[in-house]
C-alpha positions in Angstrom: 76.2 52.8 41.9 74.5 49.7 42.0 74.6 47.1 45.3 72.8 44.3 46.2 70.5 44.0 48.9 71.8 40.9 51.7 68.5 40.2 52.7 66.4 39.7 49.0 69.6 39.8 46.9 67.6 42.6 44.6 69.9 44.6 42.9 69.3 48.5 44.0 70.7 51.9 42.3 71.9 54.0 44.9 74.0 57.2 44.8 77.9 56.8 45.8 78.6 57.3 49.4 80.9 59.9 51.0 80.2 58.5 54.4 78.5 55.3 55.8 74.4 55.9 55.0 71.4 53.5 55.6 69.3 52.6 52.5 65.9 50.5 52.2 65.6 47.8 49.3 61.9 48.5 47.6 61.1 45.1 47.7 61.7 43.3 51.2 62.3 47.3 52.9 65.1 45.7 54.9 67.8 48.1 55.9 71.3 48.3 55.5 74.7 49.9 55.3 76.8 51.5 52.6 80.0 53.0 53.1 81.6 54.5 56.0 83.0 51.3 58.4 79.8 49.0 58.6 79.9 46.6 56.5 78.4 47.5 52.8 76.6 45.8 50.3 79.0 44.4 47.5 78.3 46.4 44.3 77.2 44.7 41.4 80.1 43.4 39.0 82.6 43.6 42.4 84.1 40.3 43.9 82.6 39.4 47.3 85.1 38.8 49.6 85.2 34.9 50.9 83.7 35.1 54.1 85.9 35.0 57.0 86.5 31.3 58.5 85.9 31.1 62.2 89.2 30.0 64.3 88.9 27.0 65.8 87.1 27.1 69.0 85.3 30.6 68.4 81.9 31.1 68.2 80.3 31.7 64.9 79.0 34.9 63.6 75.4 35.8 64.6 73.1 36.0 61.3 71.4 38.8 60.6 67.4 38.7 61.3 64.9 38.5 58.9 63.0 42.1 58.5 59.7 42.1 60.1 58.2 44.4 57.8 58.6 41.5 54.9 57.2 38.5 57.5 53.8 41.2 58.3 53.4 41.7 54.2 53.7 37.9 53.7 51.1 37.0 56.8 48.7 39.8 56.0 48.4 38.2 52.0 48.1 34.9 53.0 45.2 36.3 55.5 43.9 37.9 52.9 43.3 34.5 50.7 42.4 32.7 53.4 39.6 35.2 53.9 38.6 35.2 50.6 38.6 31.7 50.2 36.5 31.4 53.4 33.6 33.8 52.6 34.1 34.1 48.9 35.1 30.7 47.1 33.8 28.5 49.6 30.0 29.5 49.2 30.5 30.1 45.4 31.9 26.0 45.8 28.5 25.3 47.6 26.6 26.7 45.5 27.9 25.0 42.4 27.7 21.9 43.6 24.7 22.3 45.0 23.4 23.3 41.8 25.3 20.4 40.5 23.3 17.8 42.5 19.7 19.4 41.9 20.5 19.4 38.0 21.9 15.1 38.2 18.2 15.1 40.3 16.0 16.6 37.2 17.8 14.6 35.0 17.1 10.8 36.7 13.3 12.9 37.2 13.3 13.5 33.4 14.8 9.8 33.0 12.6 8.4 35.4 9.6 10.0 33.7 10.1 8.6 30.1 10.5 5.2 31.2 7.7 5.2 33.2 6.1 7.1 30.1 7.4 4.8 27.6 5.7 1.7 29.5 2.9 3.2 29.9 2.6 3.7 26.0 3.3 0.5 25.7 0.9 -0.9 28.3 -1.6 1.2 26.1 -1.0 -0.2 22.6 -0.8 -3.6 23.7 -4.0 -3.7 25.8 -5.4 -1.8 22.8 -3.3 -4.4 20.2 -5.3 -7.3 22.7 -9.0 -5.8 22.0 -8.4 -5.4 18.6 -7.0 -9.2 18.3 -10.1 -9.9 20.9 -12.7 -8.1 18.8 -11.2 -9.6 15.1 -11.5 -13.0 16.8 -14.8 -12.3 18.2 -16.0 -11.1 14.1 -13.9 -13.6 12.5 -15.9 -16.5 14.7 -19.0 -14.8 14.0 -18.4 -15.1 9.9 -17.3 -18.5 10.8 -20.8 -19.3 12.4 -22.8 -17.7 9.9 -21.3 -19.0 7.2 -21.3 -23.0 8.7 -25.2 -22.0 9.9 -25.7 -21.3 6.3 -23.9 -24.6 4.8 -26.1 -26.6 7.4 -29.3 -24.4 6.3 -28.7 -25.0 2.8 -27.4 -29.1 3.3 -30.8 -29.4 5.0 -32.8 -28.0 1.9 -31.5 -30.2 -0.3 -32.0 -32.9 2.0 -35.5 -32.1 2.4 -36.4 -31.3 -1.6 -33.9 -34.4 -2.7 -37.1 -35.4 -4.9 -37.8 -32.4 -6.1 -34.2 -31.2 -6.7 -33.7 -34.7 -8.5 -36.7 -34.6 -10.9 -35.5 -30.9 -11.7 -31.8 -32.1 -12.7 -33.1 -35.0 -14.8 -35.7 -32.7 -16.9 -33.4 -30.0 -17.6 -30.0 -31.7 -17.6 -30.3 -35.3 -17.9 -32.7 -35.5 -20.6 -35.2 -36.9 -18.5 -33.2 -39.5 -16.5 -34.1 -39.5 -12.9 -31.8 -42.0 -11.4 -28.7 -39.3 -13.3 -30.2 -36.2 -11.8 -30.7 -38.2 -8.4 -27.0 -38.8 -8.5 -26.2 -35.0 -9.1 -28.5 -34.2 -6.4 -25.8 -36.5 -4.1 -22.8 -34.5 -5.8 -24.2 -31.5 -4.6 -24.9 -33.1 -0.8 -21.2 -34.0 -0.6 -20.1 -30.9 -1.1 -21.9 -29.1 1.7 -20.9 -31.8 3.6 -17.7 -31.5 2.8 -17.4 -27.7 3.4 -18.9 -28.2 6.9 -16.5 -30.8 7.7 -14.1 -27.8 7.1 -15.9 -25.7 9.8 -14.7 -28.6 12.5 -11.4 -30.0 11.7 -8.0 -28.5 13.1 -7.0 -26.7 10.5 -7.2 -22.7 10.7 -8.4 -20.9 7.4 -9.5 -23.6 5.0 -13.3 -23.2 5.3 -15.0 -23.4 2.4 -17.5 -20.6 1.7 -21.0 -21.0 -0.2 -20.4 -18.8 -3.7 -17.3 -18.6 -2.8 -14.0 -19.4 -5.4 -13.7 -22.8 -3.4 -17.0 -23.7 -3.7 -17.3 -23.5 -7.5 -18.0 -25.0 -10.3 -14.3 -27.0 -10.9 -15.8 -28.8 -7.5 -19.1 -29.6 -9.1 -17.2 -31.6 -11.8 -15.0 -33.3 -9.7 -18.0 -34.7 -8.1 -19.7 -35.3 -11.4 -16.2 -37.3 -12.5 -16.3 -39.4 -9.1 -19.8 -40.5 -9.7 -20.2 -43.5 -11.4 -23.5 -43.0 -12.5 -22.5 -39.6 -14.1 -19.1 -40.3 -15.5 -21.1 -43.0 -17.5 -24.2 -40.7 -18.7 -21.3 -38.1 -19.5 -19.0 -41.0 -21.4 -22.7 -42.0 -23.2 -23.0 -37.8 -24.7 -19.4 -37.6 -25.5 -18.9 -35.0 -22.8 -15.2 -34.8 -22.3 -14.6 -31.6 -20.9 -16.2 -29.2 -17.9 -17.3 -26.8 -20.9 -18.8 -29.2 -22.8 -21.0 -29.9 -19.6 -21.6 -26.1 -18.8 -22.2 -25.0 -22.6 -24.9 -27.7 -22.4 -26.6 -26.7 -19.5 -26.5 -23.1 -20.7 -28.1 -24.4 -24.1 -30.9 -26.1 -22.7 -32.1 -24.1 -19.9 -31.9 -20.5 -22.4 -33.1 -23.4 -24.7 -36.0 -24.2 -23.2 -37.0 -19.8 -22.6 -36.3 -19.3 -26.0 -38.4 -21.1 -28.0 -35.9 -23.8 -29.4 -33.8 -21.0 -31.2 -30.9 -21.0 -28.8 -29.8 -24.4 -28.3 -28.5 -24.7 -31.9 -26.8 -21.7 -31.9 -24.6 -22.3 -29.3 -24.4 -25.9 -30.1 -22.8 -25.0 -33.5 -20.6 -22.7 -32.2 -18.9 -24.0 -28.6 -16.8 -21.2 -28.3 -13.3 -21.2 -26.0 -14.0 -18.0 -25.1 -16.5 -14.5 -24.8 -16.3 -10.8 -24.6 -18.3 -8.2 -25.0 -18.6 -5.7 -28.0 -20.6 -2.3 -29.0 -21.0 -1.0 -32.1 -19.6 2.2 -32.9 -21.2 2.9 -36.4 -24.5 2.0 -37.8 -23.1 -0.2 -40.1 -21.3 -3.0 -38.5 -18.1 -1.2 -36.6 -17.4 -2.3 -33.7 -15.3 -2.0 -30.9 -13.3 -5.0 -28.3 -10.6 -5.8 -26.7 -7.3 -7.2 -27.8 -7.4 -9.6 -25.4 -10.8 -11.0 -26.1 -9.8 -12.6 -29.9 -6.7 -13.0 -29.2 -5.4 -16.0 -31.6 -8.8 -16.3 -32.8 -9.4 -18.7 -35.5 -13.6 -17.5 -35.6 -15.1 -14.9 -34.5 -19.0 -15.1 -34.5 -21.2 -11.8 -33.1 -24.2 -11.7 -31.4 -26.4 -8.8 -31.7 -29.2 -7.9 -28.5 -31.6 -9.2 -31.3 -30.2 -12.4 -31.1 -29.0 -12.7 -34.5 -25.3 -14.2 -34.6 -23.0 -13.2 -37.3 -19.3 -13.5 -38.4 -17.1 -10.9 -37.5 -13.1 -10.6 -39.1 -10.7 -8.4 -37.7 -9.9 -5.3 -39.6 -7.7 -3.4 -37.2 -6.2 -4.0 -33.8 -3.4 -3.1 -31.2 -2.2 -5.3 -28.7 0.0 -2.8 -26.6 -3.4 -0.6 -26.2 -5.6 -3.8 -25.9 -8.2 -2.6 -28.3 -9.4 -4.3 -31.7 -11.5 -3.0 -34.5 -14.4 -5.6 -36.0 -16.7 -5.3 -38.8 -19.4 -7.8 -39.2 -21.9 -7.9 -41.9 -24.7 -6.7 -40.0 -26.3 -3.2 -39.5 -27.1 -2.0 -36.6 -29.7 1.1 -35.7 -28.0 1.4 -32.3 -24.7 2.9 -32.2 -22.6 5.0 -29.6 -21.0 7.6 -30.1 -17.1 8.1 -28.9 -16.4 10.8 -26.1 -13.6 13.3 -27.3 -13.1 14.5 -23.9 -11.7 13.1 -20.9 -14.3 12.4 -18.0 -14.2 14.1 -14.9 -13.2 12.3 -11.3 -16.3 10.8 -9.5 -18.4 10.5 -12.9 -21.1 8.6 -12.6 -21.0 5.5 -15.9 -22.2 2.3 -16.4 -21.8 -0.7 -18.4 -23.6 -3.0 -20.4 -21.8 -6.7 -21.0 -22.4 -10.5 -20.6 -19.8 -11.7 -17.9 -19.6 -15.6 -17.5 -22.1 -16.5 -19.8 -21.8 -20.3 -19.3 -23.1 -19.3 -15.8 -24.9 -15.9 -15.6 -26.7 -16.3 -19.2 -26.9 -14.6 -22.6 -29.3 -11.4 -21.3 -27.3 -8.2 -21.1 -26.0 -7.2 -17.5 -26.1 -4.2 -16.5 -23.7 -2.7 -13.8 -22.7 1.0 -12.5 -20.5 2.7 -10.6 -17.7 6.0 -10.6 -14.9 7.2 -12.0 -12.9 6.2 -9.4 -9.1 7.8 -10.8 -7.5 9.2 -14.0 -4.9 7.0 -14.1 -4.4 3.3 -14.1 -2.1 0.4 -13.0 1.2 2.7 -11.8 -0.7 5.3 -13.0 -1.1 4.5 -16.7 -2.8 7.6 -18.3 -4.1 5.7 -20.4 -6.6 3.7 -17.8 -9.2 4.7 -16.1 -9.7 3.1 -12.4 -13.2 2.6 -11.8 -16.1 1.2 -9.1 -18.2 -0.3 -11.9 -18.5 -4.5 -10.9 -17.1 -6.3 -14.0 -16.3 -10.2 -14.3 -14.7 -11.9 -16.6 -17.1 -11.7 -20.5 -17.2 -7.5 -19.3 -14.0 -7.0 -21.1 -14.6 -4.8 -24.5 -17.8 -3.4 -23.1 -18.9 0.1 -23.7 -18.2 2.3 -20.2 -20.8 5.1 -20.6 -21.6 8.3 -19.2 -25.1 9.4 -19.9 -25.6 13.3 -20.4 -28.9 15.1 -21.6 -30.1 11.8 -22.6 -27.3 10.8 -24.6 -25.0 7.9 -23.9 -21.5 8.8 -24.7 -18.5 6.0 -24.1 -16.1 7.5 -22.3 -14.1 4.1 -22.1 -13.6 0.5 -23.1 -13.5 -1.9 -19.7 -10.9 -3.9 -20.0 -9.9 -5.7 -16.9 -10.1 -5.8 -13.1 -7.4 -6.4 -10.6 -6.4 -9.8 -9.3 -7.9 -10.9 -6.2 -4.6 -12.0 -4.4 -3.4 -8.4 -4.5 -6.0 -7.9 -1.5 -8.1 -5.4 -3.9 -11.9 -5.0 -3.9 -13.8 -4.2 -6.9 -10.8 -2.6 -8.4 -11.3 -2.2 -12.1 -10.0 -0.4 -15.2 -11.3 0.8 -18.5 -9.3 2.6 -21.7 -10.5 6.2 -21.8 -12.1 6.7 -25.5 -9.2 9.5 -26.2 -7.2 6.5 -26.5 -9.7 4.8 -28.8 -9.9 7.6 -30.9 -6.1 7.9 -31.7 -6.6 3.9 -32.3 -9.2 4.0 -34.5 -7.4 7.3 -36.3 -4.3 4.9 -37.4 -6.6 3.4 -40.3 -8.9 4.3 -42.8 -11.8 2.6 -41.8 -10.9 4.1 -38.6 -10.9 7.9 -39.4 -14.2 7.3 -41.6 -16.1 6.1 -38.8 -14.7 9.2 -36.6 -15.3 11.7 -39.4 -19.2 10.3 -39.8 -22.2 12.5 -37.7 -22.5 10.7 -34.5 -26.4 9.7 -33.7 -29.1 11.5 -32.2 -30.4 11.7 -29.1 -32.5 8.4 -28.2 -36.0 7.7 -27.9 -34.8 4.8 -25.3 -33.2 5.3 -22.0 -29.3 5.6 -21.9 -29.5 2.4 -20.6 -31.6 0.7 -22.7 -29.7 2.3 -25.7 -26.8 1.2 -24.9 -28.4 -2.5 -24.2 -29.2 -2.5 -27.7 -25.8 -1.1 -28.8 -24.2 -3.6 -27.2 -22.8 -7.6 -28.3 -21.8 -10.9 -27.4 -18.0 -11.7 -29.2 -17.8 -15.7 -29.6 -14.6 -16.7 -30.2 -12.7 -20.3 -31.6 -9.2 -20.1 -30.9 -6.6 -22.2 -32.9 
């Protein structure tokens, strides 16, 4: 039968009773009765009888004591995790956040040391940021000094050969007239004291540099308008124009070196513009750039002999800036077209007349590398290269000389603009390129098809000297 233990309430299975027996409930091992005339734990499922109410004035019924075993078994487990929390959990506690605190320490150390890192990087660049600035200023200064040293040196030479300078302007510009070239010797005075005044005022970066772009020609008229004394000699020879004034000088100081032959030539002709040409076959082919007779109305060459002849357009391609000539005018110098494509850091070299109304009619001659295969945003079409060029280069022949033969391995064609912060930047179309030009026409592939030349007598670059021409052109 089952019963229920009146100390824990647990239900317990015990065997029926003939007699009154003690039993021990498993769980709180309190004692009691069942059966015989003791009182009995109430079986499971039968109705508890309603505890007797005390009479009035009697005492009430003493309640039964809690077991002792249960009290011990409660006391010796809450010992137990008070020991266990003393010598166990508390030091493992410790420890943690002891542990806890060192690792918050590294970290503000770690912290601590990359600030204290991080400033003293940037300590370092900007002391190094302040010699830098310190040492530009230092060089920049130094330019500045040399430079105004050098105006002063110059100011006080033509100061000191004013005479001389005079008498030399009026013989070989003036036709003669002393007080005109006195005048132009004054020009030229004003303007170095003019750049010098640039060297002292308040104004950062405006000094004005000897052969420099502000110290140019476009100044040297200005003065020459300003003067009275020239406007009215320039008014008197119907010069209108800072070409007319330059072609003129050009004419009579080559003039006077060649013999008399010069000065008509270029006074008949006055082009608005000159390239450079070289003949490609030996009887009168030639090759130039697009650019260079560009809306021509006349086209005159000149050979290295100094002959000058007409030239007329026969084939031409503005997208690949080349043009094909033929003059009537043979030619025992010729150069041949490379069919190859040069190698990187190839030595070449040019022969051309840059800024003839300033540098003269003789051939220049300049050299330098291939610097790249490729040109502007890596057009293949370009070659980037070291060789000095100014403007009158463009058409010229870029050679590379090889067992004594001069082979054009490009046409120069331009050079980068100053304001994109470039040096000596410069380009030329590779002759692959002038071969597939010169293979759209007739004339073209008969020139290609023909036995190229020997190799010279002359030097490469004398060759090419004599290969090469001035292109004279009127524009409409």
């Amino acid at each position: 039968m089952q019963v229920q233990c009146p100390t824990c309430r647990n239900v317990v299975e015990v065997p029926a009773p003939t007699a009154a027996q003690t039993y021990r409930c498993p769980l709180c091992h309190a004692a009691f009765m069942v059966g015989g005339s003791v009182p009995v734990a109430a079986p499971v499922g039968a109705p508890v009888p309603a505890p007797a109410r005390p009479k009035p004035g009697a005492a009430a019924p003493a309640q039964p004591a809690p077991s002792s075993a249960w009290m011990w078994g409660w006391l010796v487990y809450a010992g137990g995790f008070a020991v266990l929390a003393l010598f166990v959990l508390r030091p493992m506690l410790q420890n943690r956040a002891a542990e806890g605190a060192r690792a918050a320490a590294t970290v503000d150390d770690v912290s601590t040391y990359i600030t204290q890192s991080t400033a003293a990087i940037d300590t370092v660049i900007k002391t190094q940021k302040a010699r830098n600035q310190t040492q530009a200023d230092r060089i920049k200064q130094g330019h500045k000094n040399e430079a105004l040293a050098r105006l002063e040196a110059e100011l006080a030479g033509v100061k000191w050969q004013r005479s001389a300078r005079a008498a030399e302007f009026a013989q070989v510009w003036f036709d003669g007239d002393r007080r005109v070239g006195e005048a132009m010797v004054d020009v030229y005075i004003q303007l170095y004291v003019d750049a010098i005044a640039t060297h002292h005022d308040a104004t950062p970066g405006n000094e004005v540099r000897v052969g420099g772009e502000d110290f140019d020609f476009a100044r040297i008229w200005e003065g020459m308008r300003a003067n009275r004394r020239l406007s009215e000699w320039m008014a008197a020879h119907q010069i209108v124009e800072e070409l007319d004034f330059w072609w003129r000088l050009l004419v009579k100081s080559q003039g006077a070196r060649d013999g008399g032959a010069l000065p008509a030539f270029l006074a008949e002709l006055k082009p608005d513009s000159t390239g450079t040409g070289f003949w490609i076959a030996p009887d009168g082919w030639l090759i130039t750039n697009h650019h260079v007779v560009d809306r021509a109305q006349h086209i005159d060459v000149r050979t290295a002999a100094g002959k000058t002849v007409p030239a007329r357009i026969v084939h031409q391609d503005a997208a690949r800036d080349l043009t094909l000539l033929k003059a009537d005018v043979a030619s025992a110098e010729w150069l041949p077209l490379s069919s190859g494509q040069a190698a990187q850091g190839v030595e070449v070299f040019t022969q051309g007349f840059p800024n003839v109304t300033v540098q003269g009619l003789a051939v220049k001659f300049s050299d330098g590398k291939i610097s790249s295969l490729s040109g502007i945003n890596d057009d293949e079409k370009l070659y980037q290269i070291s060789v000095p060029v100014q403007p009158g280069n463009s058409g010229g022949a870029l050679i590379h000389s090889r067992d004594g033969m001069p082979w054009v391995v490009g046409v120069v064609s331009g050079k980068l603009a100053a304001r994109f912060d470039a040096e000596n930047v410069n380009y030329a179309i590779k002759s692959t390129v002038v071969r597939s030009f010169l293979g759209e026409c007739p004339e073209g592939r008969a020139i290609l098809a023909a036995a190229r030349p020997g190799v010279p007598a002359d030097s490469p670059v004398e060759y090419a000297r004599k290969a090469s021409c001035l292109v004279l052109v009127k524009k409409g």
